[in-house]
C-alpha positions in Angstrom: -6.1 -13.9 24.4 -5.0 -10.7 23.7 -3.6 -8.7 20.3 -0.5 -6.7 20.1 -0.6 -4.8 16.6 2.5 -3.3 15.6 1.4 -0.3 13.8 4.6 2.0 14.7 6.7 2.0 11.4 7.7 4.5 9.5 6.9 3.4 6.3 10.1 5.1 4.8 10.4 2.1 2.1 7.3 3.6 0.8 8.4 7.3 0.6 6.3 9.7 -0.6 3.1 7.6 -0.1 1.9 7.8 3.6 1.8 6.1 6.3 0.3 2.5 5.2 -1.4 1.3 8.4 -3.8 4.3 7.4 -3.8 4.0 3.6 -7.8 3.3 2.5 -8.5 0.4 0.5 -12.6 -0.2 -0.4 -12.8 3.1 1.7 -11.6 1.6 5.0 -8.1 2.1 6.2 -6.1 -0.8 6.2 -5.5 -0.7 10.1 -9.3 -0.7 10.5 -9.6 -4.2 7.8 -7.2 -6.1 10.8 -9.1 -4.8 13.8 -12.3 -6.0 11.7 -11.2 -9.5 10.7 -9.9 -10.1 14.3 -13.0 -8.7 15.8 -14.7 -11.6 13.5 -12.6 -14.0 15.1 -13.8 -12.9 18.4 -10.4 -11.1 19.4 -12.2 -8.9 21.9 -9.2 -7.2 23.5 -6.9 -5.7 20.7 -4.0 -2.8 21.7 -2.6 -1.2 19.1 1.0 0.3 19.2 2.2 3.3 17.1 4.4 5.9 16.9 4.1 9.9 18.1 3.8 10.2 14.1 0.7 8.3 13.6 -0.9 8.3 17.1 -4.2 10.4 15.8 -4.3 9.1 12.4 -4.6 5.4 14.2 -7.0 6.4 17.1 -8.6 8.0 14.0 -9.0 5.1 12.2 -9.8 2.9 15.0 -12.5 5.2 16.9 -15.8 3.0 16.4 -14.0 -0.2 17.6 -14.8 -1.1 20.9 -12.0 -3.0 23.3 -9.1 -1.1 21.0 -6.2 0.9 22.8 -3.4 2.4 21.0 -0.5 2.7 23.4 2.9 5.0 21.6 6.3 3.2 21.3 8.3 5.7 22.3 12.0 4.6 20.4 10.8 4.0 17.2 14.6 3.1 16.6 13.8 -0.2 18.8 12.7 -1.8 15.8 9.5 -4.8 15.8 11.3 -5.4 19.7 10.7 -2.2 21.2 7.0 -1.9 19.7 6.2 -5.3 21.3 7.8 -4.2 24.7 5.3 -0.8 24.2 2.3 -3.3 24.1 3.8 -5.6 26.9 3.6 -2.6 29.0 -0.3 -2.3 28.5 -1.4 -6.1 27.8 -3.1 -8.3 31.2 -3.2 -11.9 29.6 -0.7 -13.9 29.4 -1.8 -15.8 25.9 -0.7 -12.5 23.4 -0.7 -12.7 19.9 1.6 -10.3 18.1 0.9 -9.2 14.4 2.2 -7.0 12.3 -0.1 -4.4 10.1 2.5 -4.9 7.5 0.5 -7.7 6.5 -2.6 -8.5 4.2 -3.8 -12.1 4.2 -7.0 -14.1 4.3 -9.5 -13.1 7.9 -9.6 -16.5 7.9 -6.3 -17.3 9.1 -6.6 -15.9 12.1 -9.1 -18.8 13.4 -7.1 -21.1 12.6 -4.0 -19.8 14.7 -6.5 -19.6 17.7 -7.4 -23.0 17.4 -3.7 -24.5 16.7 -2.6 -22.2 20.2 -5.4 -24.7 22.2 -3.3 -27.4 21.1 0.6 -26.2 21.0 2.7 -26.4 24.3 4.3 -22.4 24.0 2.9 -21.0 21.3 3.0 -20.9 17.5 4.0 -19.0 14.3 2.8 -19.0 11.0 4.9 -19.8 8.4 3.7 -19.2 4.5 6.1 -21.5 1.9 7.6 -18.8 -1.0 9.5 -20.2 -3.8 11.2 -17.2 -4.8 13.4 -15.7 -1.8 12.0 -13.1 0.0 14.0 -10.2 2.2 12.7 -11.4 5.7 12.7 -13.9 8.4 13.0 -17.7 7.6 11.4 -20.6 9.8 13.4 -23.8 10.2 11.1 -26.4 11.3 11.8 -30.1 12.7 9.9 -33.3 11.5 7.1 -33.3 14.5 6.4 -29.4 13.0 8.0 -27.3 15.9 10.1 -23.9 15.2 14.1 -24.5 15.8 15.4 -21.7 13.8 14.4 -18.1 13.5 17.0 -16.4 10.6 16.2 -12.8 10.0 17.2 -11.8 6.1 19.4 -14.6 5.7 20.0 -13.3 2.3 19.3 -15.1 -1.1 20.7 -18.1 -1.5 21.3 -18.6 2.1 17.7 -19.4 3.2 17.1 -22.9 6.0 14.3 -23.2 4.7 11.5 -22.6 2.0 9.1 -21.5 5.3 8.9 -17.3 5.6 8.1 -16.1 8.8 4.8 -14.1 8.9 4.2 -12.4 11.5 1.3 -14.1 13.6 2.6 -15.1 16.5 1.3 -16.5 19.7 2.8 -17.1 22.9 0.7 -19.3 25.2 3.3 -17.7 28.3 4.2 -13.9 26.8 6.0 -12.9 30.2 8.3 -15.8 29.7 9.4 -14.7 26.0 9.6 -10.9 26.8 12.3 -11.5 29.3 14.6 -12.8 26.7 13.3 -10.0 24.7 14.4 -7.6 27.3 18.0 -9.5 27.6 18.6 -9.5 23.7 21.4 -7.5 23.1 22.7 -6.2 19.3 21.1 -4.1 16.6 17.6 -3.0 16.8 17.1 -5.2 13.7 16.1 -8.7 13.7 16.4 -8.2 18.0 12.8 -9.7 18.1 14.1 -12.3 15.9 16.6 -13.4 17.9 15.2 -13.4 21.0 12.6 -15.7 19.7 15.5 -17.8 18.8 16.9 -17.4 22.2 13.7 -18.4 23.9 13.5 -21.4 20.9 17.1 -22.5 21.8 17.7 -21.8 25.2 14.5 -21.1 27.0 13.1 -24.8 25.5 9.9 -22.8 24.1 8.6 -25.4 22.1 6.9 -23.3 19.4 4.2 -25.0 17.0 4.8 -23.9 12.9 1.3 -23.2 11.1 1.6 -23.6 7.3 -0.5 -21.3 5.8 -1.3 -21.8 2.0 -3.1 -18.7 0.9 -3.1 -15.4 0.2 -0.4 -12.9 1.4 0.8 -9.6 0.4 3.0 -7.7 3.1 3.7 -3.8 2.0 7.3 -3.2 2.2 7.6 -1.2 -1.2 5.2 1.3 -3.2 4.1 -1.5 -5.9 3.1 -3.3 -2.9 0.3 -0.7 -2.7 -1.4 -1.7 -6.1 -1.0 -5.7 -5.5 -3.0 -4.9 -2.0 -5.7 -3.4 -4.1 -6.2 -5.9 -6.4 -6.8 -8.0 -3.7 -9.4 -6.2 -2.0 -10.9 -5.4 -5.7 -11.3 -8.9 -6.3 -13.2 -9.6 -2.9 -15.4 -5.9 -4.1 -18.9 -6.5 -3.6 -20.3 -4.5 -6.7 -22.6 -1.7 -5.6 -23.9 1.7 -7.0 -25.2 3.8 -4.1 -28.5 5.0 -5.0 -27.5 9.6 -4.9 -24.8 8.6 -7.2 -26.0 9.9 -10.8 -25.2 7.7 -13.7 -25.4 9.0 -17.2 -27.9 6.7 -19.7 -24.4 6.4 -22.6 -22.2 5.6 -19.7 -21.2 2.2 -19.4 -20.6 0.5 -16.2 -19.0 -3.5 -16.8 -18.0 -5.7 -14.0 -17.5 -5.4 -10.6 -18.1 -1.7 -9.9 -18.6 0.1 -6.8 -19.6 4.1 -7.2 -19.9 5.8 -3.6 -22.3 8.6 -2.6 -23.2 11.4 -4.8 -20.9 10.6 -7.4 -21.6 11.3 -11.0 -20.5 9.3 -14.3 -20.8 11.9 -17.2 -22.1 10.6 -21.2 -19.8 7.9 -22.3 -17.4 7.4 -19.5 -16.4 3.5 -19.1 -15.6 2.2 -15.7 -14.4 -1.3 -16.6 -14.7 -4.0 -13.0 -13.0 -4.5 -10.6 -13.2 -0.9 -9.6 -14.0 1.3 -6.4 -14.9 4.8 -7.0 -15.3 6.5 -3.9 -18.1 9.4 -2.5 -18.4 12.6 -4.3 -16.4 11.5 -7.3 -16.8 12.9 -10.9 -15.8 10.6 -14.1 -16.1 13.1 -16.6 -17.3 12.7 -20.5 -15.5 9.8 -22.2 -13.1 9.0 -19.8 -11.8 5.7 -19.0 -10.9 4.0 -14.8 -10.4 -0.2 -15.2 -8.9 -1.9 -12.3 -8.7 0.8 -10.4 -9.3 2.4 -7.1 -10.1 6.2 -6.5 -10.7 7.4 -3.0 -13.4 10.6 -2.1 -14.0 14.1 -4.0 -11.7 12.7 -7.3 -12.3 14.1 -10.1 -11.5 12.2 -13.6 -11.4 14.6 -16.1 -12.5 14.7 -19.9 -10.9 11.6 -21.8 -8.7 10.6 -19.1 -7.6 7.2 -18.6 -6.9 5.7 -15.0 -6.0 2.1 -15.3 -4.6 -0.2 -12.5 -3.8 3.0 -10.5 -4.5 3.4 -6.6 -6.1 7.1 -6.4 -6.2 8.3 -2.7 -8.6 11.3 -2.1 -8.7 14.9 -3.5 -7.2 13.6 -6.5 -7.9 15.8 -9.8 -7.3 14.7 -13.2 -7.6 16.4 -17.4 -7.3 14.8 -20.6 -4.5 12.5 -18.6 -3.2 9.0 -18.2 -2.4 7.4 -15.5 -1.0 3.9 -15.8 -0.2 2.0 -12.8 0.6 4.3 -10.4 -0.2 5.5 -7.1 -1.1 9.0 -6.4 -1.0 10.2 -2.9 -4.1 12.4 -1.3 -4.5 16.3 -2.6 -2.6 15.9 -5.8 -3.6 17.3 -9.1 -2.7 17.0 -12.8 -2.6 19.5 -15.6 -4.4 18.9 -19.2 -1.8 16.3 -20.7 0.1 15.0 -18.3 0.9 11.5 -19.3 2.9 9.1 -16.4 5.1 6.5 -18.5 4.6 2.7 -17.3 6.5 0.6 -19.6 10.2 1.1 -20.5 11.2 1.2 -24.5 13.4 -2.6 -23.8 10.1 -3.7 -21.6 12.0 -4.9 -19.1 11.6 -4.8 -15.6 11.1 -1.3 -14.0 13.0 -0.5 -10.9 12.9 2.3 -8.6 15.0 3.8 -5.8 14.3 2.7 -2.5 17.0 4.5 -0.2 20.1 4.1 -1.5 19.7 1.0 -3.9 17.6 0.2 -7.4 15.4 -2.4 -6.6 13.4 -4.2 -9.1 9.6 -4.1 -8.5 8.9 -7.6 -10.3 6.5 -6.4 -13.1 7.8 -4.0 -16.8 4.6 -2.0 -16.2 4.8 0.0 -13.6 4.2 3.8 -13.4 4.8 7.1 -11.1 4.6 7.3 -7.2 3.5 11.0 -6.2 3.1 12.1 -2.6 0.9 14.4 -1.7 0.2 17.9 -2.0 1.6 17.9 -5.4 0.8 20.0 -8.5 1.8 19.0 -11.8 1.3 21.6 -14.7 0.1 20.7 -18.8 1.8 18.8 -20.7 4.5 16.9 -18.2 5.3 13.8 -18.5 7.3 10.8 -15.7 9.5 8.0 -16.6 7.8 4.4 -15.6 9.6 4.2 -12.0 9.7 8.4 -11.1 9.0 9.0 -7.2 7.4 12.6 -6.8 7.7 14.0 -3.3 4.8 16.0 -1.4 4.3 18.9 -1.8 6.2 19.8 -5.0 4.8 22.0 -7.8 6.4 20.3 -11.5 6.1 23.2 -14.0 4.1 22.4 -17.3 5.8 20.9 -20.3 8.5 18.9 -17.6 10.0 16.0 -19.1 10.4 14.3 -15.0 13.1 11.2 -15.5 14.6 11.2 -12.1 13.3 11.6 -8.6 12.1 14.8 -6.9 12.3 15.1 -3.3 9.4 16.5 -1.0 8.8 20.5 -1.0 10.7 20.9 -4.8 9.3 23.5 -7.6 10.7 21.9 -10.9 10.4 24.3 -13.9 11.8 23.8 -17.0 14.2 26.9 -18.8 13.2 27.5 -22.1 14.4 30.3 -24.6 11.3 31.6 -26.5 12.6 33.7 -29.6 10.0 36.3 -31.1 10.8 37.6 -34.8 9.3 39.6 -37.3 6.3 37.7 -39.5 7.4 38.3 -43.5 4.1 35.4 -44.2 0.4 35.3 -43.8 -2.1 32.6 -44.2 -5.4 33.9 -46.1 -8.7 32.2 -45.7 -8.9 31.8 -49.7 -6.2 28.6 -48.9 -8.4 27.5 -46.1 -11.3 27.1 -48.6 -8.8 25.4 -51.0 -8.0 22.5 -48.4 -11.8 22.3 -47.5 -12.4 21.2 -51.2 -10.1 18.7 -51.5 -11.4 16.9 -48.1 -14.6 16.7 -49.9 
């Protein structure tokens, strides 16, 4: 069997933050924690399919795998249905399973998908039950467990089924489904959707549903970011790499993993779960809990980083940052505070595109992309997207998006006067007595 990793989205729901098949999580990139788990499942043969935008970053990422090819889908406008015609170009077998790297879920699921292919007649698809509706593709499935609907977004309210579609799929005959895949006609999508359907419907594919029961977090939105960490954070293996240099008043509690040559300064608390990267610096009584900085951060004097995701090159001073995520190369000024928590602690939303969308949790800080300066004393509203590349002048009040490559400076009117008092050291000493 063969792997077909769609890896050729744009990630523009997550704008600023980069591309998330390379984002690192426990200092791996998230492309490179598939290829591992399927390499554990003995997947030996895995093609990965991206986009001219992300073709190095992935062979990149990928370069000490053995048996990996990324191919380039060349229309990224083709949707899921024109990256899995890219890898059907490329792929020998005829048993294919396609996945997407949108996807974070237990390694050991994909064992059990091998094992229920042995068994099903045309394939199967793995189906996860969700109470709450979800903005994908539903599974309607018949009494002896096989697939007879595939409804992309069938909007809330409207769903077949309580069964979402994940997708890890198999297809015991893959020529046989691409040629409906290459018939499907309509918008680019939910194509792949339908043509499953097709093949379902019309083709007499009888398709095998896979209930899987635990853990799944797909990245469609910036928050999605920090739920992915926390659940590699749980799974951390605590570890303190023997260069790194760990002051005797410092205090290390929980699951805590410092990298290479990092150094925790007198009284600094990193409170578990918590991954500090290689060549960090947590300065003098500063504060990271649930939390995950990538390499070369540096978290400055009394700073506070809790439930933030910190990519690399990230510089803080005298600073909190509250459950946010912080692109690579960014950099904040003494003071800068980012808001998390509204004053009617309700539900934070953020714009994705054109709409408001509601990110499920009232705390819930700044996204910054990166490249991005930020000056003393500026604060973000919980919610605030800061583009890359943007320089926010000091003393910034930020309460709406900024797009990428912005200066935002705030006009002030400073007015100098003559000085008709003075302040004499004789009242100093006055004040000094009364303390006493």
């Amino acid at each position: 069997m063969q792997v077909i990793l769609l890896a050729a989205g744009q990630s523009t729901r997550l704008d600023p933050i980069s591309d998330k098949n390379t984002l690192e999580f426990v200092g791996k990139p998230l492309i490179a924690h598939r290829v591992a788990a399927l390499k554990k499942a003995k997947m030996r043969d895995i093609l990965v399919v991206g986009g001219k935008h992300n073709m190095k970053a992935l062979e990149e990422a990928l370069k000490d795998f053995k048996n990996v090819l990324v191919v380039e889908q060349k229309k990224l406008e083709d949707g899921m249905a024109g990256g899995v015609l890219a890898g059907a170009t490329a792929v020998t077998h005829k048993n294919i399973m396609i996945m997407s790297t949108n996807d974070v879920f237990d390694d050991d699921l994909f064992e059990k998908v091998i094992e229920a292919a042995k068994k099903a007649e045309d394939g199967v698809i793995v189906g996860k039950r969700m109470m709450k509706y979800f903005p994908g593709g539903y599974l309607k499935v018949d009494k002896k467990g096989f697939v007879t609907d595939v409804i992309e977004k069938p909007g809330e309210g409207k769903e077949p089924s309580d069964m979402v579609n994940i997708v890890v799929h198999v297809y015991n005959d893959f020529p046989a489904f691409v040629k409906h895949l290459k018939t499907e006609k309509g918008k680019a999508d939910g194509r792949y959707e339908k043509a499953l359907d097709t093949y379902i419907k019309k083709g007499g594919a009888k398709i095998s549903s896979l209930k899987y029961t635990g853990n799944w977090q797909p990245i469609k939105f910036p928050w999605d970011v920090v739920k992915v960490m926390n659940y590699y954070l749980e799974k951390l293996e605590p570890k303190i790499d023997k260069s790194a240099e760990i002051a005797k008043t410092a205090v290390i509690k929980g699951d805590v993993y410092i990298g290479k040559n990092s150094k925790v300064f007198d009284h600094a608390v990193i409170h578990g779960p918590a991954y500090i990267g290689d060549s960090c610096v947590v300065a003098n009584n500063s504060l990271v809990r649930g939390s995950m900085l990538g390499n070369n951060c540096v978290i400055g004097y009394t700073t506070e980083v809790t439930r933030s995701y910190l990519n690399h090159d990230v510089w803080t001073h005298t600073n909190y940052v509250g459950d946010s995520i912080v692109d690579s190369n960014v950099s904040f000024g003494a003071g800068t505070v980012l808001g998390n928590l509204r004053f009617d602690e309700e539900n934070v939303k953020v714009n994705i595109k054109k709409d408001r969308v509601d990110c499920g949790s009232n705390k819930f800080g700044a996204i910054i992309g990166s490249g991005t300066r930020i000056g003393v004393n500026a604060s973000t509203n919980p919610g605030v997207k800061i583009g890359r590349n943007c320089f926010i002048g000091g003393s910034m009040y930020v309460d709406k998006d900024v797009p990428d490559n912005k200066m935002v400076i705030m006009e002030q009117k400073m007015k100098v006067m003559p000085n008709k008092k003075s302040a004499s050291i004789a009242d100093r000493e006055g004040m000094k007595k009364k303390l006493k």
